[in-house]
N, C-alpha and C positions, 0 to 999 in steps of 0.2 A: 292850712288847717285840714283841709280835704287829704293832702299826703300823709298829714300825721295820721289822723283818721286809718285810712289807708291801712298805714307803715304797723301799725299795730295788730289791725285784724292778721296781718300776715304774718306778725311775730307769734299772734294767739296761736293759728293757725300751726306754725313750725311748732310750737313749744307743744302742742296737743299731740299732735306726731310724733313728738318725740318722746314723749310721754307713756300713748299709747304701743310705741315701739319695747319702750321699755319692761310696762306692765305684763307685753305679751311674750316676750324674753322671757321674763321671772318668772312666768308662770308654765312655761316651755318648762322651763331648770327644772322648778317644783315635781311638776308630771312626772320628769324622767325619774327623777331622784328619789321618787316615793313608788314607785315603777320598781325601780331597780334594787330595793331595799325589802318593796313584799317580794319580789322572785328572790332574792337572799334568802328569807326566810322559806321561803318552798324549797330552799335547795338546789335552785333551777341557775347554778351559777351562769351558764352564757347566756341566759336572759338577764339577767341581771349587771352582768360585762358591757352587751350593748347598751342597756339604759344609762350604766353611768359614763361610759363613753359621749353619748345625744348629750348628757347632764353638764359634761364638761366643757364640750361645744358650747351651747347656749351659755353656760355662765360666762365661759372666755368673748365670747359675742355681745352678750347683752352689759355686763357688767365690768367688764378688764378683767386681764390674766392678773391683777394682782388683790381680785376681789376675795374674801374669806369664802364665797359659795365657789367660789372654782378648786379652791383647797379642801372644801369639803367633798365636792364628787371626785377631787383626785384620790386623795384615801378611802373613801370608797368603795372606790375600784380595786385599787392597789390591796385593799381587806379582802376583797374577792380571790386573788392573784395568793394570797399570802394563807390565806385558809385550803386552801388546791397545795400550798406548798409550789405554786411554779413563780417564784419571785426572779426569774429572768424574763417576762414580762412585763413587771414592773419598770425596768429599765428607762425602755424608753416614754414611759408616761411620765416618770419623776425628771429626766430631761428633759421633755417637754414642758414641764410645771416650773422646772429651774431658769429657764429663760422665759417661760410668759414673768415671773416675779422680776426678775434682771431687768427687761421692758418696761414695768411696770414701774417698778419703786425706787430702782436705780440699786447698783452691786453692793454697795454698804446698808441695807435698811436690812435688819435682825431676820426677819420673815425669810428672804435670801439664804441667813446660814444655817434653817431648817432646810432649804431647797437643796442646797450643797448635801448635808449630812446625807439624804434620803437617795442623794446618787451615790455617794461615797460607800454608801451602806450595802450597796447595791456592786460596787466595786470589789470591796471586803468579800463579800460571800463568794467573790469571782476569785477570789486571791489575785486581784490586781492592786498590790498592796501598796506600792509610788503612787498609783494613782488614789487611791484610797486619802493617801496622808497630806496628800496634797490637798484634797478638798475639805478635808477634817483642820488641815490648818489653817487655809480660810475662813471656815466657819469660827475656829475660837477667833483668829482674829476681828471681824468684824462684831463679836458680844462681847469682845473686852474693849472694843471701841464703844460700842452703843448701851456698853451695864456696867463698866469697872471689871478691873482683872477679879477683885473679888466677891463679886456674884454671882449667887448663885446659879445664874442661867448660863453663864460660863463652864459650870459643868456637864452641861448638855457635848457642847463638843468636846470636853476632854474625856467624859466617858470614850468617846467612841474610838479618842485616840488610843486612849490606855489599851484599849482592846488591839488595837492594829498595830502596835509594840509590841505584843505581847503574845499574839501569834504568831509572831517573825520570831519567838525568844529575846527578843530585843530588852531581856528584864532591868536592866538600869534606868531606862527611860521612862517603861511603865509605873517601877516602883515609886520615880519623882511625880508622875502624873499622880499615880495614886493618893499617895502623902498630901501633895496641892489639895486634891477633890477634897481631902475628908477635912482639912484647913478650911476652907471653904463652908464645908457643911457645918461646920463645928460652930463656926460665925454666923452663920447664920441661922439656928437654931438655938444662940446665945440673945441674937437682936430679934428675930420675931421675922426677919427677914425670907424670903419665897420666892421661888422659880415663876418665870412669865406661865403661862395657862399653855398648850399645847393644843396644837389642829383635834378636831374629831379623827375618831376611830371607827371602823365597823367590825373590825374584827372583834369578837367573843361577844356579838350580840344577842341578846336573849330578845324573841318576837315573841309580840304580842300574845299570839296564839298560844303558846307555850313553850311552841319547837324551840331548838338551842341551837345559834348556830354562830354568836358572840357578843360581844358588848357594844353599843352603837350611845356616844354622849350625845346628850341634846344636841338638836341642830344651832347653826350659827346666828345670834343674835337671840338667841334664850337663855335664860338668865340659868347657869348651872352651878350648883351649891358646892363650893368648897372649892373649885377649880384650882387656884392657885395654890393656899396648902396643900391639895393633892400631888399636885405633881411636883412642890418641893417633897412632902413624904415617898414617891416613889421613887426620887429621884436618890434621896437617904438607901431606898432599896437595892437599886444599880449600885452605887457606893458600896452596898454591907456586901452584895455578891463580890465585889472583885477584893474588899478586904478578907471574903471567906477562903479565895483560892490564893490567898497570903497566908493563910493559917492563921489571920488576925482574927480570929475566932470570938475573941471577947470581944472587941471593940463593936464588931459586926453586930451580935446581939445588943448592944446599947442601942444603936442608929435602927435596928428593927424592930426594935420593942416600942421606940420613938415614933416610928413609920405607922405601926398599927394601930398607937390610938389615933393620929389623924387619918389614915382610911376607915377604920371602922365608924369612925366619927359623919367624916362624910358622904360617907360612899353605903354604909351600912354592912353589916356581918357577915351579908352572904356577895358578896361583889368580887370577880373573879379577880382585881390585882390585888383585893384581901387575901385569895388565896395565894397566890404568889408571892407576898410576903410569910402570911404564915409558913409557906414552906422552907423559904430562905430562913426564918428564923428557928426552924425545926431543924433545919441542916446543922445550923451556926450551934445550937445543942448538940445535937447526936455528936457533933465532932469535939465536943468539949467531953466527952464519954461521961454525958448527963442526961441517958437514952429514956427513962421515966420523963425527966422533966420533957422531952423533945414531943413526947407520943400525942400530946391534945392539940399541939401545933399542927402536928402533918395530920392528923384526926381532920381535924379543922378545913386544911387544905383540900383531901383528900374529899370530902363533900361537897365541897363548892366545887372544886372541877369536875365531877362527874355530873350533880345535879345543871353547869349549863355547860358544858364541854361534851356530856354523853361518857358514858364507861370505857368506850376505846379509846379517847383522842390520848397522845402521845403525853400532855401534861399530868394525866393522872398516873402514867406508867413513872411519871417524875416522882410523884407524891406517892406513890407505893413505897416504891426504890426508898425514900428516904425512914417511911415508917417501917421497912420489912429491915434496915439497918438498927432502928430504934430496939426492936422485936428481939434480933440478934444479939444485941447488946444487953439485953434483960435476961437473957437465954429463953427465952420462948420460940425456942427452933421449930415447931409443929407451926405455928401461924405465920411465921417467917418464909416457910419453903411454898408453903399456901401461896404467901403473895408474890413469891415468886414465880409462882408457876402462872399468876395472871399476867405476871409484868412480860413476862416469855410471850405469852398469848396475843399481848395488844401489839409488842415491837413486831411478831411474824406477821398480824394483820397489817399494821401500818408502813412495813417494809422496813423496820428496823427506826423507823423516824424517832 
């Protein structure tokens, strides 16, 4: 009885410790993470690098490489890296992320074939394009293992294949990717059906203060409204984009006119992938030479990326570009050369970006 006695206090004991190991972990993460997010917002990107760097540490320590807090200081970072434009340091931190998940959950668990994509992606912009296709086929293989060939989440990695086709010219292959996606989408915007939620973002968070510097989803394990039809509607977005450089023009506007009442819905009217749709579905007009109807779309757009992107970032030289075609096509050539001559101004600042 005395060992029992014992035998417990020492389990309390362990378990307290372990406990308190814990607590002190997460609350490591937290510091860094909220650290590294107001230096975001200052602009102060290498302060902000190392805090989610410490951030990442600790979650991989306290909690496992295949914990959602380590996926959210990985992106992050990576929004850090990706807002600089130096996405060849991203490389090796979504390497790393790809095998703490592999570790973690084992090579078939879905979470995995966002780990792959996010190297793959990283491949692609290298023009390592074998390499690229090869991880992009992993990835749809294991979400047609883990969701059915036709779900929607499935489209996750065939977007990215189509893409990696189709910058090789490889167009027989893309156009079958294509054709699938929109089969897919069609089905499931027939049945009510939706793409799994997607990791946090930091990139295009709007801080507190007011500064603009991109958008940051609630953190993980806070309940965020809409999540899953959002990102089936944006995922309809990628879709209408790559049916627009088919010239499937019409088709495209049906899938973004779809798109925008579920983000407006939950995301609200001024939410910068609002604007990203709007513009896509300002394109998907102006190219149907229906430059009236296109003008309140890119209007639209064109607000929302400067109010939290700022007047120079390269998105709004996007949403010029497509209303100063709109202009053209109305013949209102005096406002058209206008905006051309900002679109000129922001690519010489941005170095052409």
């Amino acid at each position: 009885m005395e060992w029992n006695s014992v035998s417990k206090v020492i389990v309390g004991i362990f378990l307290t410790t372990i406990i308190q190991s814990l607590w002190a972990g997460g609350t490591e993460w937290k510091a860094h993470s909220e650290a590294g997010q107001e230096a975001f917002c200052k602009n102060d990107f290498p302060l902000a690098e190392q805090h989610f760097l410490k951030a990442i540490d600790e979650a991989e320590t306290t909690f496992g490489g295949g914990h959602p807090n380590v996926t959210q200081s990985v992106e992050d970072l990576v929004g850090v890296y990706k807002l600089q434009t130096q996405f060849i340091k991203a490389e090796p931190i979504y390497q790393r992320h790809l095998a703490m998940l592999e570790k973690a959950l084992g090579p078939e668990h879905p979470d995995v074939a966002t780990g792959l994509d996010n190297v793959a992606r990283v491949h692609l912009a290298k023009k390592r394009y074998a390499d690229a296709e090869q991880l992009f086929k992993r990835s749809l293989a294991i979400r047609e293992k883990a969701f059915g060939p036709e779900h929607p989440n499935v489209n996750n990695s065939l977007d990215w294949l189509e893409i990696t086709y189709k910058v090789q010219g490889r167009s027989g292959e893309s156009v079958a990717i294509s054709d699938r996606k929109l089969s897919i989408t069609l089905k499931a915007q027939s049945s009510g059906q939706s793409a799994k939620a997607k990791s946090p973002t930091i990139v295009g968070k709007v801080c507190g203060t007011g500064q603009t510097a991109g958008v940051k989803s609630q953190p993980i394990g806070e309940k965020t409204q809409g999540t899953v039809q959002t990102d089936a509607a944006m995922s309809w977005v990628d879709q209408a984009m790559s049916l627009i450089t088919q010239m499937r023009n019409a088709e495209a506007e049906q899938l973004l006119r779809s798109s925008l009442v579920v983000l407006e819905k939950d995301l609200g009217s001024e939410h910068i992938d609002v604007a990203k749709c709007l513009w896509a579905l300002g394109t998907a007009i102006n190219l149907q030479s229906r430059y009236a109807d296109a003008e309140p779309f890119l209007k639209r757009s064109l607000a929302i990326r400067e109010k939290v992107l700022g007047p120079e970032h390269p998105d709004v030289a996007s949403s010029l570009t497509g209303l100063m075609t709109s202009y053209y096509g109305q013949g209102r050539k005096v406002e058209a050369r206008a905006l051309d001559m900002r679109i000129k101004a922001i690519k010489e600042k941005t170095g052409g970006k």
